[in-house]
C-alpha positions in Angstrom: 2.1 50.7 185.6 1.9 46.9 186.5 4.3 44.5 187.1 5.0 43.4 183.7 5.4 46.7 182.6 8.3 47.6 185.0 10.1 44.1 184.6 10.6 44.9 180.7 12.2 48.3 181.3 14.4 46.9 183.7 15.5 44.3 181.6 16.1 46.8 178.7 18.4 48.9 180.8 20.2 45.9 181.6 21.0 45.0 177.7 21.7 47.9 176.9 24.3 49.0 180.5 25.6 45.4 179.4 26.0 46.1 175.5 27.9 49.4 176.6 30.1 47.8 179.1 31.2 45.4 176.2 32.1 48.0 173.9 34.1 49.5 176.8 36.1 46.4 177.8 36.7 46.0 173.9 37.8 49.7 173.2 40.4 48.7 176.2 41.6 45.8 175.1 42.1 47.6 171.7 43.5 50.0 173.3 46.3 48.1 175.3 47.4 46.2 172.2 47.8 49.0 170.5 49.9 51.2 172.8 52.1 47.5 173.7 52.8 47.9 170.6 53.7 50.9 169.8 56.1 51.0 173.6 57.5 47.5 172.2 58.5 49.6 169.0 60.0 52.7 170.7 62.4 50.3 173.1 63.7 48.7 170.0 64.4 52.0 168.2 65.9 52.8 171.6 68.2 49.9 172.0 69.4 50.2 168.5 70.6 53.9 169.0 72.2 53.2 172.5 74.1 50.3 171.2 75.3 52.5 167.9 75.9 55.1 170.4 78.4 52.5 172.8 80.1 51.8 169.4 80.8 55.5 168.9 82.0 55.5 172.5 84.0 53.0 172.6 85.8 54.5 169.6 86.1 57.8 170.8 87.3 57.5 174.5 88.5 53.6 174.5 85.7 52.6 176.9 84.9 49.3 176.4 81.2 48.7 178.1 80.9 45.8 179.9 79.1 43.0 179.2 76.4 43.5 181.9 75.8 46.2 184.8 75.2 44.1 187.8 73.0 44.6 190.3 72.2 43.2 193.7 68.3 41.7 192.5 68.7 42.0 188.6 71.4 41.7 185.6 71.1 45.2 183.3 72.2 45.0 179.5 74.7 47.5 178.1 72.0 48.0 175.4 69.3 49.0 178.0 71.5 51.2 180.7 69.8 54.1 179.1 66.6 52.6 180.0 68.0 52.3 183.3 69.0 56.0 184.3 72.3 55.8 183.5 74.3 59.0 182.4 78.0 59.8 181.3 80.3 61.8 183.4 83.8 62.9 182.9 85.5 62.5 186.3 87.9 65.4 187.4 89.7 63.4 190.2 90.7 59.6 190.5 87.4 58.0 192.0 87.9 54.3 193.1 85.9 52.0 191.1 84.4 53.9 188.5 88.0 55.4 187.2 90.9 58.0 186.8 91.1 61.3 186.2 89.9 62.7 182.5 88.6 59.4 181.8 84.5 59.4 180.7 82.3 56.9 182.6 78.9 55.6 182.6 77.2 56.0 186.1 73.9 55.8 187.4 72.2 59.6 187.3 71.4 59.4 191.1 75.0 58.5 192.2 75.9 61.6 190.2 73.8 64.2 190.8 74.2 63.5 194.8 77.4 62.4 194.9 80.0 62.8 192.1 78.5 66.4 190.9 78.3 68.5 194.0 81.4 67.0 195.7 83.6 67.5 192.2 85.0 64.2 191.3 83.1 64.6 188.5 80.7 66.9 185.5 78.0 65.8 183.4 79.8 64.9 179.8 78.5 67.2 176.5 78.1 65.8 173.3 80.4 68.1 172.1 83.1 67.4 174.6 82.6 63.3 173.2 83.0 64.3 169.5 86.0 66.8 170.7 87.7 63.5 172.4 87.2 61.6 168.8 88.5 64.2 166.3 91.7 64.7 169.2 92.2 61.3 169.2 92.1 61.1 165.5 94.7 63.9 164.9 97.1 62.3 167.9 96.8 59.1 165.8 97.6 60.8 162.0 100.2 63.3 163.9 102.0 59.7 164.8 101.5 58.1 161.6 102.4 61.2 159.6 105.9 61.6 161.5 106.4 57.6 161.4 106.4 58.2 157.6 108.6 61.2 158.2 111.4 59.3 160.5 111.4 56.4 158.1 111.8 58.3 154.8 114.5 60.3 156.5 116.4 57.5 157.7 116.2 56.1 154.3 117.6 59.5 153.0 120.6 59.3 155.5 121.4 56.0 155.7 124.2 54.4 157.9 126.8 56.2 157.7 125.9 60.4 157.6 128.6 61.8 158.7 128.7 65.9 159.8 131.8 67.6 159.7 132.2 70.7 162.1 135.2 73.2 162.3 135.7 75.3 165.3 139.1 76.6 167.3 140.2 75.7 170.1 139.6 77.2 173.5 142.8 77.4 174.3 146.0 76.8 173.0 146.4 72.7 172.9 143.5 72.3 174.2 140.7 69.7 173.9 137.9 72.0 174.8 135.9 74.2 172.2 135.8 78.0 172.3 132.0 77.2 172.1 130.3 74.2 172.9 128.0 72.6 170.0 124.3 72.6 170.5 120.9 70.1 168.7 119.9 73.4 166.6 123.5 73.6 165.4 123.0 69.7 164.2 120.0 71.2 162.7 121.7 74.2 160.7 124.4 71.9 159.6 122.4 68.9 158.2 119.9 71.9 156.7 123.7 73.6 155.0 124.3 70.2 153.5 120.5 69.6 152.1 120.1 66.5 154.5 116.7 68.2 155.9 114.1 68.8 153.6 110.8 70.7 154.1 108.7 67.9 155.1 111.4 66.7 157.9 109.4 67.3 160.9 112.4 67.1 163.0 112.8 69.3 166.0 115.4 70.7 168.2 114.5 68.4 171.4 114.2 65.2 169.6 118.4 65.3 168.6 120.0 63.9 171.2 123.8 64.4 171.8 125.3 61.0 173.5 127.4 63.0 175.9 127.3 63.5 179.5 125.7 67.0 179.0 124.0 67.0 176.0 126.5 69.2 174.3 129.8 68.9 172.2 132.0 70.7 173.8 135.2 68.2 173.1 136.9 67.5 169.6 136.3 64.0 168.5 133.9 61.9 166.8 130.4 62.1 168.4 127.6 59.9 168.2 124.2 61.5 168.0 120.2 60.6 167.4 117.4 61.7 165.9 114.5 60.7 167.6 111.6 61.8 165.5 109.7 58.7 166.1 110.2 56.2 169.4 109.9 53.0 167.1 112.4 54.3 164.2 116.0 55.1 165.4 118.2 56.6 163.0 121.7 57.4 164.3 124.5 60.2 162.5 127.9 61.1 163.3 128.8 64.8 164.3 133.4 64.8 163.8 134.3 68.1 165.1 137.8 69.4 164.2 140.4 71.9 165.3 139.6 75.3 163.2 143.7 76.8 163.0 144.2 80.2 163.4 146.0 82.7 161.8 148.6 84.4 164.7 150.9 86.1 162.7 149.2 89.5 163.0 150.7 89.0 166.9 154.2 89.9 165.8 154.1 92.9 166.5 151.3 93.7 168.9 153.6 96.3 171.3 150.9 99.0 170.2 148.0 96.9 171.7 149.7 96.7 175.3 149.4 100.5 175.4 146.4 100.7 173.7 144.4 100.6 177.5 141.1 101.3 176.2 141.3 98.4 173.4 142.5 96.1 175.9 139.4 96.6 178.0 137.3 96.4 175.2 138.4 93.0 174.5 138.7 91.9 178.2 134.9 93.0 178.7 134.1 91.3 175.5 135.7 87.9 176.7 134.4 88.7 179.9 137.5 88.9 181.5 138.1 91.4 184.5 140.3 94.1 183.0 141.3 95.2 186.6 143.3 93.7 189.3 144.3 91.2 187.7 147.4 90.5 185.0 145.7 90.2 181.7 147.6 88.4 178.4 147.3 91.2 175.8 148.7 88.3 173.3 145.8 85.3 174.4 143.1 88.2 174.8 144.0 89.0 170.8 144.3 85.4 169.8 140.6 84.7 171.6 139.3 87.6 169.6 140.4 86.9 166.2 138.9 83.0 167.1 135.7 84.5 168.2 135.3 86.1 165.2 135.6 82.8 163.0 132.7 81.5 165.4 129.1 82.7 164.5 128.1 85.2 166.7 124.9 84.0 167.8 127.0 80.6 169.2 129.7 82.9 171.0 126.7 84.7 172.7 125.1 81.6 173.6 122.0 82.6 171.7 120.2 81.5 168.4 117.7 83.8 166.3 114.6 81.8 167.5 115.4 81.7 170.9 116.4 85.5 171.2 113.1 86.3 169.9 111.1 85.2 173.2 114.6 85.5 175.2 113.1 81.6 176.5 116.1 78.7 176.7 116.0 75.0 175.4 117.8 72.8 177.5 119.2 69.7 175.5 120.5 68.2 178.7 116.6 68.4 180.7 114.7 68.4 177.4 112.4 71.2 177.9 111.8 74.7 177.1 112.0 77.5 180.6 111.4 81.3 180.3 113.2 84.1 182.4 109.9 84.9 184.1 109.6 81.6 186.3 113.3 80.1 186.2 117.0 82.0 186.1 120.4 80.2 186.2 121.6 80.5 190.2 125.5 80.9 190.6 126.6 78.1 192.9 129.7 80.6 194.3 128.1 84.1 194.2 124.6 82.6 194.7 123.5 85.8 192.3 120.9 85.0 190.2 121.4 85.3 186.3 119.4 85.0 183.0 119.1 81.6 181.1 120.7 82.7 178.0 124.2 83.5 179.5 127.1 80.9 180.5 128.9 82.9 183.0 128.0 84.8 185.9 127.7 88.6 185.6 129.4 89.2 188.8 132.0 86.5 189.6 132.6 85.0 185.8 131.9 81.5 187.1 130.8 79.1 184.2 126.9 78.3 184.1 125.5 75.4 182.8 121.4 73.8 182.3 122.6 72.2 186.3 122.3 75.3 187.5 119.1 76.3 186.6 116.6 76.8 189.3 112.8 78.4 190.0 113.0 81.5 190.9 112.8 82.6 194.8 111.6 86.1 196.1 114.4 88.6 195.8 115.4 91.5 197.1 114.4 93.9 194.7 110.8 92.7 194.9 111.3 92.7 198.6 112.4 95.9 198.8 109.3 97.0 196.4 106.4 95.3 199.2 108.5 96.6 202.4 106.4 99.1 204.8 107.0 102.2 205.0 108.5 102.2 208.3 111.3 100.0 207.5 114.3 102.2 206.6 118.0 100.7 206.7 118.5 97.3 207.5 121.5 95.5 209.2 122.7 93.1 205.8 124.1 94.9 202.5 121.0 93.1 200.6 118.3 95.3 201.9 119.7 98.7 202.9 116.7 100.9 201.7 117.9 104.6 200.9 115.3 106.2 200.3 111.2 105.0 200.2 108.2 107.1 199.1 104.8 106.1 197.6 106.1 105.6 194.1 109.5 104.3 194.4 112.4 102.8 196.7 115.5 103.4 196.3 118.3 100.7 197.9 121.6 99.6 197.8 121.9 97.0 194.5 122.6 93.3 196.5 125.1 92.9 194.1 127.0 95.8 192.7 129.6 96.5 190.0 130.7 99.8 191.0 132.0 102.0 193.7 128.3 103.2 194.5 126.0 101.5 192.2 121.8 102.1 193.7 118.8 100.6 192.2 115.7 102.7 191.8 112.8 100.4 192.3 108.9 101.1 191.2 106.8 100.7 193.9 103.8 97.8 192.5 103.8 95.2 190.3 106.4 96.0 187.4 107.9 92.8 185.8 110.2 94.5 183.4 110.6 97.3 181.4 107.9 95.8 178.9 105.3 96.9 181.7 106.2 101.0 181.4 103.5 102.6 179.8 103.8 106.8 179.1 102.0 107.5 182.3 105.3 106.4 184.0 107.5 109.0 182.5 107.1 111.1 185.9 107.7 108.6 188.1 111.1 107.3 186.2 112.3 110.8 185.8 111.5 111.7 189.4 113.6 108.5 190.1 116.4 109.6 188.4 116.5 113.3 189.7 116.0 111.8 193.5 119.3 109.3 192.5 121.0 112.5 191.9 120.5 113.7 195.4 121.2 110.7 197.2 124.3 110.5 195.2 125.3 113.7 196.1 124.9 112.7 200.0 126.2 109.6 200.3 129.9 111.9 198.7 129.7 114.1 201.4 129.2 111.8 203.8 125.5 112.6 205.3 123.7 109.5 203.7 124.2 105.5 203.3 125.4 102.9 205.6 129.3 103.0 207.4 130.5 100.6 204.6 129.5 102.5 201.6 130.4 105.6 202.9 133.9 103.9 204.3 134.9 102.3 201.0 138.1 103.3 199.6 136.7 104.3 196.2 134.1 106.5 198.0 136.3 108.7 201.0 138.4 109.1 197.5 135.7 110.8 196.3 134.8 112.5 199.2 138.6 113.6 199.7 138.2 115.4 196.5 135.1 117.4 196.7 136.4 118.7 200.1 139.9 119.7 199.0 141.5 116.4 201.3 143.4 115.6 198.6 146.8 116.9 197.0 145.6 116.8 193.4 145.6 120.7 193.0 142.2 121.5 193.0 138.9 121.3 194.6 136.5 119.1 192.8 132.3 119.9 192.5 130.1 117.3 193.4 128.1 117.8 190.3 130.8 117.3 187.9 131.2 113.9 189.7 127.3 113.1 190.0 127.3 113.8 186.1 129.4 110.9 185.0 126.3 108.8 186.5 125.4 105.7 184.4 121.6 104.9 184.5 119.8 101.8 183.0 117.7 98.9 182.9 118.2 95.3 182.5 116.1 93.1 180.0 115.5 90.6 180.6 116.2 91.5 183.9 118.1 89.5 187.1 115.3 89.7 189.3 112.0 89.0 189.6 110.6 92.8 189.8 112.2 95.9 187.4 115.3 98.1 188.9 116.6 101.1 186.9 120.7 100.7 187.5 122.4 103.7 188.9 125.9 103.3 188.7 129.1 105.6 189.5 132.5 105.1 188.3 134.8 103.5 189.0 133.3 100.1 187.5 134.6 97.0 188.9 132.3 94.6 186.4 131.3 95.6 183.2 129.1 92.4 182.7 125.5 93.9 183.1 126.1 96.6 180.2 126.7 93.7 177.4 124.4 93.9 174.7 121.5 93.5 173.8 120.7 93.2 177.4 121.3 97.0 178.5 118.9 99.5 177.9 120.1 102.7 178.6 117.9 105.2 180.7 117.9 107.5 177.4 116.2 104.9 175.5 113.6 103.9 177.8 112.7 107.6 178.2 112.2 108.0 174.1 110.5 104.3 173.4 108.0 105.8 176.6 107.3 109.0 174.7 106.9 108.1 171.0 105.6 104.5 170.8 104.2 104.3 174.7 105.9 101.2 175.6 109.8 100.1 175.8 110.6 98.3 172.6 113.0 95.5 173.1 115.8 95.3 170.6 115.1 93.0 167.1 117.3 90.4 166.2 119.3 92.3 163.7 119.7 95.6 166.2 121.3 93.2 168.4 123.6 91.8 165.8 124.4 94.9 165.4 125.2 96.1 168.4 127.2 93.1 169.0 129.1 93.5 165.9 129.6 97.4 167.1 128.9 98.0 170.6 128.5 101.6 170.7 126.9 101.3 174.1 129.7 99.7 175.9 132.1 101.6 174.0 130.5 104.8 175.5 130.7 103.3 179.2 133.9 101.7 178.9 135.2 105.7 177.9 133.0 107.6 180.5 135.0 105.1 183.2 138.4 105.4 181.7 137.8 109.5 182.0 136.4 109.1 185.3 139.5 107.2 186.2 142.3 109.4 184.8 140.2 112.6 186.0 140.0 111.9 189.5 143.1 109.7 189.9 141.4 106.3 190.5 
């Protein structure tokens, strides 16, 4: 091939390498325009969502985004943080200068994933949890505006001058005080008697407040008292309690109730007034019962229906609800411990109030139930264990009520008697049979510590089933053992279940009022036809307190215990 030859196909390879490069470099070009483009379209349809997204935020949570996210080289835009790698966290503790605790915030996705995420001041934030912060804060904001409307028509409804007239006798004779104090949901039943609260009143027992210095009317007078359904509407009523008289003149004659002994008890236990060792007025007792009976019973208790229910207690005085599983009222003489719904102590009869309500402390019973084994009788009369085995314990109750009174204690975790299932019908009834035997040592002296065995009550006792005594005959230590009282508590004292074993003669006949007794009989029968203990219904325990048949029934097994064996 000569030269010429060669030079044209050279030259033709060239045009046509060149030709194809050009159609390269324009597809390119072509190309980048294009996917600009299409990038400068997707970051505007970006920025458009994230902004309507820091709306929604900011209307959901209350964070308001700032106006820039500053940087050491460069100035970010709210509207590009996404673009950014930013990401919302909710922080679980207070971190300093991105927020407090609960609060959502807007971090960079590096800062939390290797520092607020694995060290726990913070978790990623769902879009559930965002939409579940909105609808709450939209039904916090219609709950306020709903009982603003509420408060407001109800204070137009009232007006000025609502005025609440109460009747109740007098503690005492002459006296100022009431037999029963006056509490909010007794403000509440008398303004619902005179059609002052309708339906649609959303008013509730903690928002009346009594202008006292307890909370409570417990003086006769005029009262002022107000009814705080909303903090930016006041509305203010009077509560004027009067002197209820009562009738005395069935006290003429009353000589057959001074030898009625049995009555007299009654009526002492009732008031709870000690029936022994001490000079009792037959006449006041009489007059305080036939005043207690013009009081509702529920007030005289110191109970209301709801309440009794879930056996939980309102104080007006603290404002808040407490339950007999974390907090029990403390006696500031005795220092026993005693349930929320009762104003005296069941052991010394010293007045209780919402000041003496405290948490509950470990006890002795639940001591007693976690001992070791090896522990047997202690030094102090709080924790003399009788008796220990792998079900049960057996001790010396801390604070008794009778010449020999025991508590039989479940070994394990046993709250009340709510937590007996039938599987523990055994174990109770093995309880009560090995009661039985310890009773029958500690008479004849070969069991229990020097002071039990010393008391007066129990060498008594002891005098009579060894012929000691000139009363004519020999006593058996069974017929004694038999008048045994067993029971439970509910709710109970302390903080873990104790069945009550108890032998005449009774010094305090507190712990058997109702409906807070259960008698060992009733247990046993709840256990083996409905598998559990059922607790007493509201109008059970009106009934019983109307008719006591349970007390009556202990209050006679003592007074024959007493005349029988000359105590």
């Amino acid at each position: 091939m000569n030269v010429t030859g060669r030079r044209g196909i050279r030259q033709g390879v060239r045009g046509s390498l060149g030709r194809l490069f050009s159609n390269i470099l324009l597809i390119a070009i072509i190309w980048f325009q294009n996917v600009r483009a299409i990038r400068s379209d997707k970051i505007a349809t970006k920025n458009l969502l994230l902004s309507s997204t820091f709306r929604d935020q900011e209307t959901a949570v209350g964070f308001v985004a700032p106006p820039t996210f500053t940087n050491n080289t460069r100035s970010i835009s709210p509207l590009n943080a996404k673009r950014w790698t930013y990401t919302k966290v909710t922080l679980l503790k207070d971190t300093p200068n991105v927020g407090k605790q609960g609060e959502v915030a807007i971090v960079n996705k590096n800062y939390a994933f290797n520092y607020l995420v694995p060290f726990g001041f913070a978790r990623y934030t769902t879009r559930a949890e965002l939409v579940g912060i909105a609808l709450d804060k939209d039904y916090k904001e219609a709950l306020v505006n709903v009982r603003r409307a509420s408060a407001m028509h109800l204070k137009a409804r009232l007006g000025n001058d609502t005025v609440l007239h109460f009747k109740t006798p007098a503690q005492e004779a002459g006296s100022e005080n009431l037999i029963a104090p006056l509490l909010p949901i007794h403000i509440i039943s008398k303004m619902r008697e005179q059609k002052l609260l309708l339906a649609v009143d959303m008013l509730r027992e903690q928002d009346v407040k009594i202008l006292t210095e307890g909370g409570v009317i417990s003086t006769f007078g005029v009262h002022k008292v107000l009814l705080n359904v909303d903090p930016e509407v006041e509305i203010e009523i009077t509560a004027n309690v009067e002197e209820q008289p009562v009738d005395t003149s069935f006290i003429k004659d009353h000589g057959k109730y001074n030898t009625d002994e049995r009555h007299v008890k009654m009526v002492a236990i009732r008031l709870n007034t000690p029936a022994f060792g001490l000079k009792v007025s037959y006449k006041m007792l009489l007059l305080q019962r036939l005043a207690s009976e013009s009081v509702s019973k529920w007030a005289w208790m110191g109970l209301d229906r709801g309440v009794c229910k879930r056996f939980s207690h309102h104080s007006a005085q603290r404002g808040k609800y407490y339950t007999n599983k974390f907090y029990m009222k403390k006696c500031s003489v005795c220092s026993s411990w005693n349930n929320l719904v009762v104003t005296q102590c069941v052991h010394c009869l010293t007045q209780l109030g919402d000041s003496d309500i405290r948490l509950r402390t470990v006890d002795p019973l639940c001591l007693t139930a976690n001992a070791r084994k090896q522990e047997t009788e202690s030094s102090t009369m709080d924790y003399v264990i009788l008796h220990r085995c792998f079900d049960f314990t057996i001790m010396i109750q801390p604070h008794p009520s009778a010449a020999i009174h025991l508590s039989a204690v479940p070994n394990g975790t046993f709250y009340d008697i709510k937590n007996f299932r039938k599987t523990h019908i055994p174990m109770i009834t093995k309880m009560k049979t090995r009661c039985d035997a310890i009773l029958r040592h500690i008479l004849t002296g070969n069991a229990g510590p020097d002071f039990l065995k010393n008391s007066v009550d129990v060498t008594h006792l002891r005098g009579l089933t060894q012929g000691e005594n000139n009363v004519g005959t020999k006593s058996n230590v069974n017929d004694i053992i038999s008048h045994a009282i067993y029971g439970f508590n509910y709710p109970h004292s302390f903080s873990h279940v104790g069945m009550h074993v108890i032998l005449p003669p009774i010094k305090c006949f507190s712990i058997f009022k109702s409906p807070f007794f259960y008698p060992l009989s009733k247990v046993l029968s709840d256990l083996e036809h409905l598998s559990q203990v059922k607790p007493y219904t509201t109008d059970e325990a009106t009934q019983l307190y109307e008719n006591d048949i349970i007390m009556e029934d202990i209050v006679d097994i003592d007074t024959t215990f007493r005349s029988k064996y000359g105590l």
